[in-house]
C-alpha positions in Angstrom: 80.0 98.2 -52.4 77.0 95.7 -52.1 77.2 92.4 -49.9 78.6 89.2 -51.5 75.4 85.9 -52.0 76.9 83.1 -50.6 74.5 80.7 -52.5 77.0 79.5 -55.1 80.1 80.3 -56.6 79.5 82.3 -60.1 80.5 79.8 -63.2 84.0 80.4 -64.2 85.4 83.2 -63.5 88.9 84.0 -64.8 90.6 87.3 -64.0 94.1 88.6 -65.9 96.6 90.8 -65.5 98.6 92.1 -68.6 102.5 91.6 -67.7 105.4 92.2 -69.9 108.0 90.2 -69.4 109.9 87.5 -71.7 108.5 84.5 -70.3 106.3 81.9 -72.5 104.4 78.7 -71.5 101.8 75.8 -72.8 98.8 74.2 -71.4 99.1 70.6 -70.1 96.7 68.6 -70.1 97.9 66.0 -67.7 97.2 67.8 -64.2 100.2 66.2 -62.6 102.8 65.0 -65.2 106.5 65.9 -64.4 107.7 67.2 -67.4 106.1 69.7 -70.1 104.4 68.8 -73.1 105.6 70.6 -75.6 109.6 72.3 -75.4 110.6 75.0 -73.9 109.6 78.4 -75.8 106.6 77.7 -76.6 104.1 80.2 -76.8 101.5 79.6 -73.4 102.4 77.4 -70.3 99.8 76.6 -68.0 100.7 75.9 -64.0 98.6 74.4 -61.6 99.0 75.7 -58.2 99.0 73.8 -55.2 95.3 75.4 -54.4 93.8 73.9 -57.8 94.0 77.4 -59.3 95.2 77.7 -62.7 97.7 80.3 -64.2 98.5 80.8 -67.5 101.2 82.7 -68.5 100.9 84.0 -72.7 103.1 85.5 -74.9 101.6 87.7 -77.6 102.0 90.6 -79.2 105.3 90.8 -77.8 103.8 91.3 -74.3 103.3 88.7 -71.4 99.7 88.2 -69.8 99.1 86.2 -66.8 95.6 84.5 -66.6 94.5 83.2 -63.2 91.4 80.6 -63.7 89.9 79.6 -59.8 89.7 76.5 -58.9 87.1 74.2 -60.1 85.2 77.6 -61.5 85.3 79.7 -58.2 85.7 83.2 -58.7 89.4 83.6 -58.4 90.9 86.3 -55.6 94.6 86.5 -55.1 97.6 88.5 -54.9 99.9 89.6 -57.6 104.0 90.6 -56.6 106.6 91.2 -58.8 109.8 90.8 -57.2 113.3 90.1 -58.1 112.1 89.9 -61.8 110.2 86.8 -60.5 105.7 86.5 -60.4 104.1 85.0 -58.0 100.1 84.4 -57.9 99.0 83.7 -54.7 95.4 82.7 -53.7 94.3 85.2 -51.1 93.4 81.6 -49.0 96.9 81.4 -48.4 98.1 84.9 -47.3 97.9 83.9 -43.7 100.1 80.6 -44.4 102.8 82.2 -46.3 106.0 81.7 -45.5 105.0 79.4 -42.3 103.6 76.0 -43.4 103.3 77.3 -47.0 106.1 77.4 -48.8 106.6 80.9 -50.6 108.2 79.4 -53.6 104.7 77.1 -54.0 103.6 80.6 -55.7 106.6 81.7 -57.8 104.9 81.1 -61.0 108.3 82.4 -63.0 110.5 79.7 -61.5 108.1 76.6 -61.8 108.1 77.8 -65.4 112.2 77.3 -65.8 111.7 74.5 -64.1 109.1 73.0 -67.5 106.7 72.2 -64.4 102.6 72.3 -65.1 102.2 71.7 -61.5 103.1 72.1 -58.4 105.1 69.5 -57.0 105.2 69.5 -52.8 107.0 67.8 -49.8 104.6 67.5 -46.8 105.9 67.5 -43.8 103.0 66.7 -40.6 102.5 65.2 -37.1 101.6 61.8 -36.8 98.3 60.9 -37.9 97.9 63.7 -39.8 97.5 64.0 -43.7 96.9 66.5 -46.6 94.8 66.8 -49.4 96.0 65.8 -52.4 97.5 69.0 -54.4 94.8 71.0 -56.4 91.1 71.9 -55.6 90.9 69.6 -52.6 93.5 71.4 -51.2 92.4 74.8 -52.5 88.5 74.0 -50.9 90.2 72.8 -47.5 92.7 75.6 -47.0 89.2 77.9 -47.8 87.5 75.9 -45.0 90.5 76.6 -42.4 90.5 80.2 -43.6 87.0 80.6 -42.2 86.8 78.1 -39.5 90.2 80.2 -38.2 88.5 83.7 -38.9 85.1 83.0 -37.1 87.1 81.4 -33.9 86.1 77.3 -34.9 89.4 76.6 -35.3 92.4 77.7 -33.2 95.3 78.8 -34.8 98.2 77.0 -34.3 100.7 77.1 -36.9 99.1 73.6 -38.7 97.4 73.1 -41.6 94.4 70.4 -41.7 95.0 69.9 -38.0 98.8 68.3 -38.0 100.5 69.1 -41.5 103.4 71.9 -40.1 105.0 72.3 -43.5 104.2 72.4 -47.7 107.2 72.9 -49.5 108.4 73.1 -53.4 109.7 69.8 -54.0 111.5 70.8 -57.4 114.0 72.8 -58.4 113.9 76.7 -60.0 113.4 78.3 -56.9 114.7 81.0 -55.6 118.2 81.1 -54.2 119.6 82.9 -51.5 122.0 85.5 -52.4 125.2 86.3 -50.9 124.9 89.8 -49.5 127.2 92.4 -51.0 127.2 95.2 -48.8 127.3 95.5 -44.3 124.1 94.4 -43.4 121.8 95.1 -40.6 118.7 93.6 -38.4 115.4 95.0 -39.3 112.7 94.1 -37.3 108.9 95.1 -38.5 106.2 94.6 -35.8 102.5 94.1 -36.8 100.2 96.6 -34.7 98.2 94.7 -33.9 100.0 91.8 -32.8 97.3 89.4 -34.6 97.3 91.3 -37.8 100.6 88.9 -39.2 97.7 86.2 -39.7 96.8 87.9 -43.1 99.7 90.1 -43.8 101.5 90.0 -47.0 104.7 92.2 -47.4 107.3 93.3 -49.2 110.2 95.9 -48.9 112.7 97.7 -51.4 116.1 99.5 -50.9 114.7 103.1 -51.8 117.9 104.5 -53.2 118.9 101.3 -55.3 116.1 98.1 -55.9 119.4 95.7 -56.7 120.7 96.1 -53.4 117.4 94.9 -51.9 114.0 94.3 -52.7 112.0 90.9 -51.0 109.4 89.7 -49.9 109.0 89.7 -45.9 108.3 86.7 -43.9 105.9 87.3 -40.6 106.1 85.2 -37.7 103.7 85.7 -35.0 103.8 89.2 -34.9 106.6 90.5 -36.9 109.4 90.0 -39.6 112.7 90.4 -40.0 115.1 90.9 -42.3 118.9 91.5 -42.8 119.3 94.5 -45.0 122.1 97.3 -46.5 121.7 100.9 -44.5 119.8 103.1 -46.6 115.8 104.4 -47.4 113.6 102.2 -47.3 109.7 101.5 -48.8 107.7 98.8 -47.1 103.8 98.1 -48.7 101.9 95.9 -47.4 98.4 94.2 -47.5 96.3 92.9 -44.3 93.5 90.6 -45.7 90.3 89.3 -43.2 87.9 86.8 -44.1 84.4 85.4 -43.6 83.3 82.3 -42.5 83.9 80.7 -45.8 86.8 81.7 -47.0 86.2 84.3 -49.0 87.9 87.9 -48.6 85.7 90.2 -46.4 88.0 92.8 -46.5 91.8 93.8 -47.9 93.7 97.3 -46.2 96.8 98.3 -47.7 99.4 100.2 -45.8 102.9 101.4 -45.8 106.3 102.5 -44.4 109.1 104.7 -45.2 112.0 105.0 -43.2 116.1 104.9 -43.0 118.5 101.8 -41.9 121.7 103.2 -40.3 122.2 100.3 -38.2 119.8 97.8 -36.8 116.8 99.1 -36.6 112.7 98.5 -35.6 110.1 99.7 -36.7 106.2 99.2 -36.1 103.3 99.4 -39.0 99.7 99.8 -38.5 97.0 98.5 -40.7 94.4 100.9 -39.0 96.1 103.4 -40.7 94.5 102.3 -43.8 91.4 104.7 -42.9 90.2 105.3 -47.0 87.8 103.3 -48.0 88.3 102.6 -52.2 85.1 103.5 -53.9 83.8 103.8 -57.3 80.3 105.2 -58.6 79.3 104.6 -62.7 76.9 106.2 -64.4 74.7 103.6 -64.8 73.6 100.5 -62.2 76.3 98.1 -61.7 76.0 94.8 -59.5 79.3 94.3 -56.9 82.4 96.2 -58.0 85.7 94.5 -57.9 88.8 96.0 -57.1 92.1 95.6 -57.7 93.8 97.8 -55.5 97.8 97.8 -57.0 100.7 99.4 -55.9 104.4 100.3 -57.9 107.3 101.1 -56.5 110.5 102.7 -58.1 113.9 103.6 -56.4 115.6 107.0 -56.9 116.8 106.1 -60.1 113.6 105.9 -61.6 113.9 101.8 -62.0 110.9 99.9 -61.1 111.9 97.7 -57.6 108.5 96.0 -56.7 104.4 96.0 -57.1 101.7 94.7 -55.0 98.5 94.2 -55.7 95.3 92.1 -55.0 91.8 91.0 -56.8 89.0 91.6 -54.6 85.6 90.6 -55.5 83.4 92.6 -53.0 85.0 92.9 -50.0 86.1 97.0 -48.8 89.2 98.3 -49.7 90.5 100.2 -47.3 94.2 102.4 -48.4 96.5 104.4 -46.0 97.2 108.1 -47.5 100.2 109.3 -47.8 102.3 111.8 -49.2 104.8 111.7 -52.2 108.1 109.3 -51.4 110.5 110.9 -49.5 113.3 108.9 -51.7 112.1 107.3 -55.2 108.5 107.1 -56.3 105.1 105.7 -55.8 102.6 105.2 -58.2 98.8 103.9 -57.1 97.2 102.2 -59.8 93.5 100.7 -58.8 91.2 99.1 -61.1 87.8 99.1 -60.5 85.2 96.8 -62.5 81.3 96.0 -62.3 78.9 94.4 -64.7 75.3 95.2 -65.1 72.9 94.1 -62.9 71.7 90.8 -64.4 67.9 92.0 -65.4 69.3 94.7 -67.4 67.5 94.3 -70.9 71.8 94.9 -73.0 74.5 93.5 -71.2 77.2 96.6 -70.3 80.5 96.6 -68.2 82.6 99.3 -66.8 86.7 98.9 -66.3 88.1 102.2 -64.6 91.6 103.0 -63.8 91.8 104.9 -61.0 95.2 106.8 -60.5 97.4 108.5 -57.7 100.0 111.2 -59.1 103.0 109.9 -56.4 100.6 109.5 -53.5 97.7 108.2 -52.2 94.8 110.8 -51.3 92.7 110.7 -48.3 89.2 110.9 -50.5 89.2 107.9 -52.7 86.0 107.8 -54.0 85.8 108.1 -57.4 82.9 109.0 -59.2 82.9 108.1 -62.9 80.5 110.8 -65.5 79.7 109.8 -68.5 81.7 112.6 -70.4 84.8 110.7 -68.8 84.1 107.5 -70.7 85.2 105.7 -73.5 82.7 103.8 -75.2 83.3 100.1 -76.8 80.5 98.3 -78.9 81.6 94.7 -79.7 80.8 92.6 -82.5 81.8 88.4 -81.8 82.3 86.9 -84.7 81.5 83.2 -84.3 80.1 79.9 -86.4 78.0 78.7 -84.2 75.1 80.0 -82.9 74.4 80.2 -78.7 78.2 80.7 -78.1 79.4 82.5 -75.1 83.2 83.4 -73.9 84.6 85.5 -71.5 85.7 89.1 -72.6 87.7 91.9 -70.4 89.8 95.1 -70.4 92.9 96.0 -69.1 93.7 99.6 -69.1 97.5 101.6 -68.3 99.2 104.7 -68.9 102.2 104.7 -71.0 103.2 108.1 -70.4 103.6 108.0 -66.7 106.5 105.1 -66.8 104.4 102.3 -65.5 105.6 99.1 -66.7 103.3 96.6 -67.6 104.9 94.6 -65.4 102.8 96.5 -62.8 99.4 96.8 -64.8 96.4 96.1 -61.9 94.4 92.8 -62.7 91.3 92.4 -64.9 88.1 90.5 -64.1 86.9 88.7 -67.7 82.6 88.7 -68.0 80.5 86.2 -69.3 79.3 87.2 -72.6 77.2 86.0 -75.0 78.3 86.2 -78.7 75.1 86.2 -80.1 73.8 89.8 -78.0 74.7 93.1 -78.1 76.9 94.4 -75.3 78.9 97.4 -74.5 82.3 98.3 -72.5 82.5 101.6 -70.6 86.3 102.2 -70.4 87.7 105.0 -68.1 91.1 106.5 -67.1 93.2 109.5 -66.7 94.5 111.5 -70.0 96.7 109.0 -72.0 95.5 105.8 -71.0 95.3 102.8 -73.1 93.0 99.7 -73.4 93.8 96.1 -74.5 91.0 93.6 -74.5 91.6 89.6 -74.1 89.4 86.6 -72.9 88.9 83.2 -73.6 86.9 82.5 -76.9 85.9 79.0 -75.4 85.2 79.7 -71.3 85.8 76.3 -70.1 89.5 76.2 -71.8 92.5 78.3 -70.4 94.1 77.9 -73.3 91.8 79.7 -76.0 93.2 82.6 -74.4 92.9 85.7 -77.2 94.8 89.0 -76.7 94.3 92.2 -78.6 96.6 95.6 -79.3 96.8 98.4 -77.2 94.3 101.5 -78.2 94.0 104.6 -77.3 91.5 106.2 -74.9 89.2 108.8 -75.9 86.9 110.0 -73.8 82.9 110.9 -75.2 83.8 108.5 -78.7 81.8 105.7 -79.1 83.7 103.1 -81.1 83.4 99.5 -82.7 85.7 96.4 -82.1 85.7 93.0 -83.9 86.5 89.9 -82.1 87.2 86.7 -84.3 86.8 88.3 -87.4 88.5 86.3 -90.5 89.9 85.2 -92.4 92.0 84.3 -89.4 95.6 83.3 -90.2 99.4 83.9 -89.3 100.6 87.0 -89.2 103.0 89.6 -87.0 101.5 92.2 -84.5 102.4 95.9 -84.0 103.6 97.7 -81.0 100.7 100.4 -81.1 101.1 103.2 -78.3 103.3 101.4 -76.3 106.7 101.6 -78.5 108.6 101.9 -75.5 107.3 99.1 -73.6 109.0 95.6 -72.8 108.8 93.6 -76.4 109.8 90.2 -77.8 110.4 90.7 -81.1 108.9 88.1 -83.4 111.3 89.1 -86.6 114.4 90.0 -85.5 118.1 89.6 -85.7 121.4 89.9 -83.1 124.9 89.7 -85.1 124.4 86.3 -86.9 121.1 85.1 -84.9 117.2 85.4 -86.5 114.2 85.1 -84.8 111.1 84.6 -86.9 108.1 84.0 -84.9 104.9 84.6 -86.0 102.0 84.7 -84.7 99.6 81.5 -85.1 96.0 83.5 -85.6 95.5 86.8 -86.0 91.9 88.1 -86.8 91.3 91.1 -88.8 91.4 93.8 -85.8 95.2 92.6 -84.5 93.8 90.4 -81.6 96.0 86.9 -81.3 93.4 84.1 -80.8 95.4 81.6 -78.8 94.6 77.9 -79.7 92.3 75.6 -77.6 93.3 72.1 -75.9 90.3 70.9 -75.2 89.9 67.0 -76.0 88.5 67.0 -79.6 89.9 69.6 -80.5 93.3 70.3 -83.3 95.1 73.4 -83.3 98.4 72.9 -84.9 100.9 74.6 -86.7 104.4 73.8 -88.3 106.7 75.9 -89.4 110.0 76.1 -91.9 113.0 78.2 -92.6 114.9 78.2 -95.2 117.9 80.5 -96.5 118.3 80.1 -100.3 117.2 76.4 -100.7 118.7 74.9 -97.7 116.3 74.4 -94.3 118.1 76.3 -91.6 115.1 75.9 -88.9 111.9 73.6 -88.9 109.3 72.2 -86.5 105.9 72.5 -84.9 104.8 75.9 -83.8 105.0 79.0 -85.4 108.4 79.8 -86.2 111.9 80.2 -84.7 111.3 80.6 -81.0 114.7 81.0 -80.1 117.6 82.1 -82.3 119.2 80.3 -84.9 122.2 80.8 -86.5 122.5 82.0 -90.5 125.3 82.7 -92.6 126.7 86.8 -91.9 126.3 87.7 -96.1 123.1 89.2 -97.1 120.8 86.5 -98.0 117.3 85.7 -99.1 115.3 83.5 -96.7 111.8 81.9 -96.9 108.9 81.6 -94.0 106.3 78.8 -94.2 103.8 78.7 -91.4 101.0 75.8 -91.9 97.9 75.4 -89.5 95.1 73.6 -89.1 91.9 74.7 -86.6 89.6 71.5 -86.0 86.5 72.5 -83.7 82.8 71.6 -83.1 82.5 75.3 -82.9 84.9 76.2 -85.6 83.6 75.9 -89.5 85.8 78.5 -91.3 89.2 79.4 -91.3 90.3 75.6 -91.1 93.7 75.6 -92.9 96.2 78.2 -93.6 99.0 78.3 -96.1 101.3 81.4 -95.8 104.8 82.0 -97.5 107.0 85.0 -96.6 110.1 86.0 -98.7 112.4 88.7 -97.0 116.2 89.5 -97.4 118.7 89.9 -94.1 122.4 90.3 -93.2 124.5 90.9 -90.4 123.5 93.1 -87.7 126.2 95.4 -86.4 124.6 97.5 -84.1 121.3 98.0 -82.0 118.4 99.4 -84.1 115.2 98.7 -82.0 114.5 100.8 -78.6 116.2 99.2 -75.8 113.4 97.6 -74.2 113.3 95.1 -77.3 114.9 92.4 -77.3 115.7 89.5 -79.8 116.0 86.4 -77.2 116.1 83.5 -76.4 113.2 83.4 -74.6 114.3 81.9 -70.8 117.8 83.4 -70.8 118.6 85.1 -67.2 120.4 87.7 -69.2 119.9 89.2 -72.2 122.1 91.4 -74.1 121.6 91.6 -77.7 123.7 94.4 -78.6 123.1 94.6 -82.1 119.4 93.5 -82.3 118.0 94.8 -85.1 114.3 94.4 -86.5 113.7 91.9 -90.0 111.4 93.4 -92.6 108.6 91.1 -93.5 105.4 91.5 -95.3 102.6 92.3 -92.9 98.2 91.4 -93.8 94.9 92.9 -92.4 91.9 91.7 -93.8 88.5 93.4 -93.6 86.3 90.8 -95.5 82.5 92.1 -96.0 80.4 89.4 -94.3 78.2 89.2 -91.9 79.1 87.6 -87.5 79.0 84.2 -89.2 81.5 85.2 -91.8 78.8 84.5 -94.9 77.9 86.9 -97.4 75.2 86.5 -99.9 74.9 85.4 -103.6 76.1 88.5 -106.0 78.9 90.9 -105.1 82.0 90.4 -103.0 84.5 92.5 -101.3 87.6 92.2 -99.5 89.9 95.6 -98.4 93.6 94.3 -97.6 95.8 96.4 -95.8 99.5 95.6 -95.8 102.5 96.7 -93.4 105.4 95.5 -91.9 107.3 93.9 -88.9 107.5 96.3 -86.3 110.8 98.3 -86.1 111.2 98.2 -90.2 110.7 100.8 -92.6 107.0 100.7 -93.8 107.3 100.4 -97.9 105.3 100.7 -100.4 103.7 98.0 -101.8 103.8 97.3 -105.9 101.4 94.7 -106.5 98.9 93.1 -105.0 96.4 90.1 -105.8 93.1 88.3 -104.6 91.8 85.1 -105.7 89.1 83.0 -104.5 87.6 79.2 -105.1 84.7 78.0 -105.0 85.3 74.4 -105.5 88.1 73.7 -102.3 91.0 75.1 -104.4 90.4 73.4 -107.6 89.9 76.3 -109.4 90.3 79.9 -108.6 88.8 83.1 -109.9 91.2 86.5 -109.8 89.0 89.1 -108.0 89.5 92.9 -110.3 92.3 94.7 -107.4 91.7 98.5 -107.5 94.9 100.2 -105.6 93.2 102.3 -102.7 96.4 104.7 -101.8 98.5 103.8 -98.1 99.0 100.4 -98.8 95.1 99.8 -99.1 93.6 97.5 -101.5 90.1 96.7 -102.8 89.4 93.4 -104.2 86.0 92.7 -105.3 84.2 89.0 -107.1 81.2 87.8 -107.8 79.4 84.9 -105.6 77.7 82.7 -108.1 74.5 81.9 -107.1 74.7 78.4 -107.8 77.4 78.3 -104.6 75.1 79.1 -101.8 75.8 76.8 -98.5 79.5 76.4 -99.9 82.6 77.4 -98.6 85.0 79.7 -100.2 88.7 79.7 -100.1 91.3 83.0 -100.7 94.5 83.5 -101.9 96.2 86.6 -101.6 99.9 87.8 -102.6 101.2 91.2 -102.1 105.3 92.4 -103.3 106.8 96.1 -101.7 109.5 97.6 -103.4 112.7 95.8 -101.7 111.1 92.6 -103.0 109.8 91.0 -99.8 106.6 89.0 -100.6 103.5 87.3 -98.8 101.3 84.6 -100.3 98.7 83.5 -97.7 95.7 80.3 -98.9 92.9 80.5 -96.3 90.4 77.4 -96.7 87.1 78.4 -95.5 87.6 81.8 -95.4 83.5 82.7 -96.0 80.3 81.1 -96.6 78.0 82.2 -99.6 74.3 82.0 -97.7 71.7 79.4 -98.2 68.3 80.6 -98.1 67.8 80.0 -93.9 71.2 81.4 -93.3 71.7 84.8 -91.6 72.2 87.0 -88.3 70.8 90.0 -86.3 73.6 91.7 -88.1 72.7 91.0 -91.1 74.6 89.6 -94.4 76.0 92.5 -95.8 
C-alpha cells in the first residue's frame, strides 16, 4: 500500500457494486424536486444523499447494480450493507454519526426509492444559533471537515454536528418500521474495547440459526450498543474506520463475534483483534490499491442474512482471523484493484477477487502471478474522436452460493477510447467477470452493463464496447442461471411482461441512456394482442404486468428510439417489431429465483411464471472503432436466439437490406445460411456513397413463427478519403 497525495481530489471517480435485486430507478435532473420524473418502474433511479453523493441504482440484464458517484468528483469511499432485503450506501464520513445525529434511514437507498424520492429530504433539529449546510456537497465537504478536525483533536467531540445541530433525520416516508417482536426477547449489550472505538464503528448482527428472526443493524452510543434479541447463535461483523486530518479514510479493521443468547447477555468486541493486514502484489507496477474488503453472512439454513463491506482508496485494511462459523456460514469476499502507474507508455488495470473458504486466514497477502490471470483487451467503439469514459470489473463466484446481493464493490478507471488498454482479471476457479462504466464520465446516467463471462486463467481475450448497430433487444442469463433475475419476457397465469432492453451493442452490454442537457434518449413502446393495443407508453416495454386474454393468442412488440448526442453520429433511430404467440401459464417454468413482477411489490409470488419466446439479434457488423467501412465489399454476421428460459429454435429465414439514400431505397444483401442460427449477409458499398450514412433492415422467422424486423438509421459510415482509425477500416 503506497501513501494517499493530498494535492487534489482525482476527477470523477465513480465506484459500483453489482447487486441483484428487483429494484429500478431514473436519474433526476432536478437535485431537490419532491417527486420523480418519470413513473415508477422505470429502468434507473438516481438518489442524492444528504452528503452530495450520488447513487444510482440500474436494472439490466435482469440484475441490479448500484453506482456510487462522490460528491462534486471526489473519489467516493463508503460502506455497503444489505439488511432486511433493504441497501444502504453510506459515506464512510458518516460512520461516526450513524445512528446519533445522523439518521440511519438518511442512507437506506431501497426505501427512498419506494418512496419516488431523488433526494434526500431532512428535518434538522439544533441548538440555538446553530445551522446546517444545506443537503448535498456542502454538507458532504463539512461533515469531511468535522471528520478530520475530530480525528486530529481540533474539534471536541460532543455528540453535535457543525457545532450545535444534535439531530438529521429522514423527513419522508419509506423508512423502515419497527417490527413487533415475535418470539421472548432479551437485552444484549456489546461494549466497544476500546471505549473510543464506537466513534467509527459500524455494525450489524444476525440470528445465526434463522436470519428472519433477527438480523439489524446496531446502534452505538458512547461505548456500546444494545439491542433486544430472540435466544439463540449469534454473528456480529463489524467495521472500525479512522481518519486523517481531512476526512479521508486512513484506515478500515474489520472484526467479529460469535456467541449464544440464553438470556440477557454482554458481550465485549475488540477491533485490535483485527491483526491481518489485507495485501495484494500484481505482476506488474500498480499505483495505490483499493480495497474492498466484504463480508457475507448465511444462517444455518444456508439463506443469506447480511453483508458488510467498505470501498477503501488507500488506507490499510486490517481483518480479524477466524475460524469456520460455529452455526451457519461465512464467506470473505475482498476485491482488490490498482491502475498503472500514470507514466506507463499502455494504460493496464488489475481487479482481483480475493476469497476465504468459510474463514478468514491469518496471512492475507495475496500475491497475484501472471499464470493466475485472465487477460482482457478492449476495443471502444466511439464517433468521436478524443472520447474518454469510465470502464470497471466486477468479479463473483457462482458456484459457492454467493448472491450478488453480496458481490464487493468495483472502482471504474478513466479511460481513453482512442488508446489501447488492458484488464488483468483474477479469481479463484469458477469466477465470473461483468464489466460496466459510464460511456459519458460526467453523466451517472450513461451507465452501460455487460453479461457475465467466464474466467480463464493464461487466455488472452477481446471485448467490444459500443459496438453497433446498437438497438433493442433481450439479454441472456450467461453463467449465472441461478442467480436473482427479472425477467424481461415473461408471463404469471394471465399477466405478461415484455420489457426490452433499450440498447444493446453487439457483445450483450446494455448502454444505458444519458440525461445530460442536450441530449435525447427516448424510447416508446406498444403492445398489441391481435389488433387491439393492450399496453403502450414511453420506455421500453411493459414494466409491470398487464393483463391479456387466457386463449393462446398472437401479440405484437414495437419498441421505437431515438439517440440525439454531440458525441453520437450513428445508431440514431431504431425501428424493431417482434411477433410471438402466448397463453395461459399454469405452472412455474423458470428456476425459482426468476421472477415475472411487478417491479416494487414487497412480495412476490408468481407461481406459474413462465418464460415468452421472442426473437433474439446479435450483430457483428465489419467496420472499423468509428463504425465505417470502406468503398467495395460489405459484411454483416447475425446471430439469432431467444428470450431466456425458451426453447432455442431454429431459425427458417433470414434477410438483410441496406440504404444508402436514408431509407428511400434499399438493396437486399445475398444471405448465405452459416449453421447454429448464424447468418452471413454481404453488399457492396458503392463508391459514389463515401462520407454517407447507411441504414439496415433485418428480419429473421424460427419455426413456431415468431418474427423480428429491426430498421437501424445510421447503422455505418462508407469512408471519405480522410476518414479512418488506428484500427483500421476493415
Amino acid at each position: 500500500m503506497r501513501s494517499r497525495a493530498r494535492s487534489a481530489p482525482p476527477a470523477r471517480w465513480v465506484t459500483a457494486s453489482a447487486i441483484a435485486a428487483g429494484l429500478c430507478a431514473v436519474p433526476v435532473p432536478a437535485a431537490h424536486s419532491a417527486t420523480p420524473v418519470r413513473p415508477a418502474g422505470s429502468a434507473v433511479h438516481q438518489v442524492t444523499l444528504v452528503t452530495g453523493d450520488q447513487v444510482i441504482v440500474s436494472q439490466a440484464a435482469g440484475r441490479q447494480r448500484i453506482t456510487v458517484r462522490g460528491r462534486d468528483g471526489a473519489r467516493p469511499e463508503y460502506l455497503t450493507q444489505r439488511i432486511g432485503g433493504d441497501d444502504y450506501v453510506i459515506p464512510a464520513i458518516a460512520v461516526p454519526y450513524l445512528g446519533k445525529a445522523l439518521d440511519r434511514a438518511l442512507f437506506d437507498v431501497s426505501a427512498l426509492i419506494r418512496a419516488g424520492l431523488d433526494h434526500t429530504p431532512v428535518k434538522i433539529t439544533a441548538r440555538p444559533g446553530a445551522t446546517a449546510p444545506e443537503p448535498g456537497p456542502r454538507f458532504g465537504a463539512a461533515l469531511a471537515r468535522q471528520v478530520g478536525a475530530e480525528a486530529t483533536g481540533r474539534r471536541t467531540r460532543d455528540g453535535s454536528l457543525f457545532g450545535g445541530v444534535t439531530a438529521v433525520r429522514l423527513d419522508a416516508p419509506g423508512a423502515p418500521q419497527p417490527v413487533a417482536p415475535r418470539f421472548p426477547m432479551h437485552t444484549l449489550k456489546v461494549h466497544l474495547d476500546p471505549p473510543g472505538a464506537g466513534d467509527g464503528t459500524f455494525m450489524a448482527l444476525a440470528n445465526s440459526d434463522d436470519g428472519r428472526k433477527f438480523a439489524s443493524a446496531l446502534t452505538i452510543e458512547g461505548h456500546e450498543a444494545r439491542a433486544s434479541v430472540p435466544e439463540g447463535h449469534y454473528s456480529l461483523d463489524a467495521y472500525r474506520t479512522t481518519y486523517d486530518e481531512h476526512g479521508v479514510l486512513a484506515s478500515v479493521r474489520e472484526f467479529s463475534s460469535e456467541f449464544t443468547v440464553e438470556a440477557d447477555k454482554e458481550i465485549t468486541v475488540s477491533a485490535a483483534k483485527a491483526t491481518a493486514q489485507l495485501t495484494v502484489g500484481t505482476p506488474r507496477p500498480t499505483g495505490p490499491v483499493a480495497l474492498s474488503p466484504n463480508t457475507v453472512h448465511y444462517d444455518a439454513r444456508g439463506q443469506f442474512a447480511f453483508s458488510m463491506g467498505v470501498d477503501v482508496a488507500e488506507g490499510p485494511v486490517f481483518v480479524q482471523p477466524t475460524g469456520p462459523s460455529a452455526v451457519g456460514h461465512l464467506l470473505f469476499r475482498p476485491l482488490a484493484h490498482g491502475d498503472s502507474p500514470a507514466d506507463a507508455p499502455e494504460p493496464y488495470s488489475y481487479d482481483v477477487l480475493l476469497a476465504g473458504e468459510g474463514s478468514i486466514a491469518a496471512n492475507q497477502h495475496y500475491e497475484i502471478t501472471a499464470d493466475q490471470l485472465t487477460t482482457v483487451k478492449p476495443t471502444f467503439y466511439h464517433d468521436v474522436p478524443g472520447m474518454t469514459g469510465l470502464n470497471g470489473w466486477t468479479l463473483a463466484m457462482p458456484d459457492d452460493g454467493t448472491p450478488l446481493e453480496s458481490v464487493p464493490v468495483s472502482l471504474f478507471s478513466p479511460v481513453s477510447y482512442d488508446a489501447p488498454r488492458t484488464a488483468y482479471l483474477a479469481g479463484p476457479p469458477g469466477t465470473v467477470y461483468s464489466e460496466a462504466g459510464l460511456a459519458d464520465p460526467e453523466d451517472p446516467a450513461s451507465l452501460y452493463i455487460g453479461e457475465w463471462h467466464q474466467s480463464t486463467p493464461g487466455r488472452t481475450t477481446t471485448m467490444d464496447f459500443f459496438r453497433g448497430p446498437l438497438a433493442a433487444g433481450f439479454q441472456g442469463v450467461r453463467n449465472r442461471p441461478e442467480s436473482t433475475w427479472l425477467c424481461q419476457a415473461c408471463r404469471d397465469g394471465d399477466e405478461l411482461r415484455v420489457w426490452a432492453s433499450g440498447t444493446i451493442d453487439s457483445a450483450g452490454q446494455d448502454v444505458l441512456g444519458p440525461a445530460r442537457p442536450g441530449t435525447v434518449w427516448a424510447s416508446s413502446y406498444r403492445l398489441l394482442a391481435g389488433d387491439t393495443t393492450v399496453a403502450e407508453g414511453t420506455g421500453t416495454g411493459t414494466v409491470d404486468p398487464v393483463t391479456v386474454p387466457a386463449a393462446k393468442s398472437g401479440y405484437t412488440y414495437v419498441v421505437d428510439q431515438t439517440r440525439e448526442a454531440p458525441w453520437i453520429r450513428h445508431s440514431t433511430d431504431t425501428h424493431t417489431e417482434w411477433t410471438f404467440s402466448s397463453e395461459h401459464s399454469g405452472s412455474r417454468t423458470v428456476p425459482g429465483t426468476w421472477h415475472c413482477g411487478p417491479l416494487f411489490a414487497e412480495t412476490i409470488d408468481n407461481a406459474q411464471c413462465g418464460a415468452v419466446s421472442l426473437l433474439t439479434t446479435r450483430y457483428q457488423l465489419d467496420t472499423d472503432s468509428a463504425s465505417t467501412v470502406r468503398p467495395g465489399p460489405g459484411q454483416l454476421q447475425l446471430t439469432f436466439g431467444h428470450t431466456p428460459g425458451t426453447l432455442d429454435l431454429p431459425t427458417t429465414a433470414a434477410t438483410v437490406e441496406v440504404s444508402f439514400d436514408g431509407g428511400k431505397t434499399w438493396t437486399r444483401a445475398a444471405v448465405t445460411d452459416l449453421n447454429n442460427h448464424r447468418y452471413l449477409a454481404r453488399w457492396t458499398n458503392p463508391a459514389t456513397t463515401t462520407a454517407t450514412d447507411a441504414a439496415l433492415r433485418i428480419s429473421g422467422t424460427d419455426t413456431a413463427g415468431n418474427t423480428i424486423s429491426q430498421t437501424v438509421t445510421a447503422a455505418f459510415t462508407v469512408a471519405g478519403p480522410a476518414q479512418h482509425r488506428k484500427d483500421g477500416i476493415r
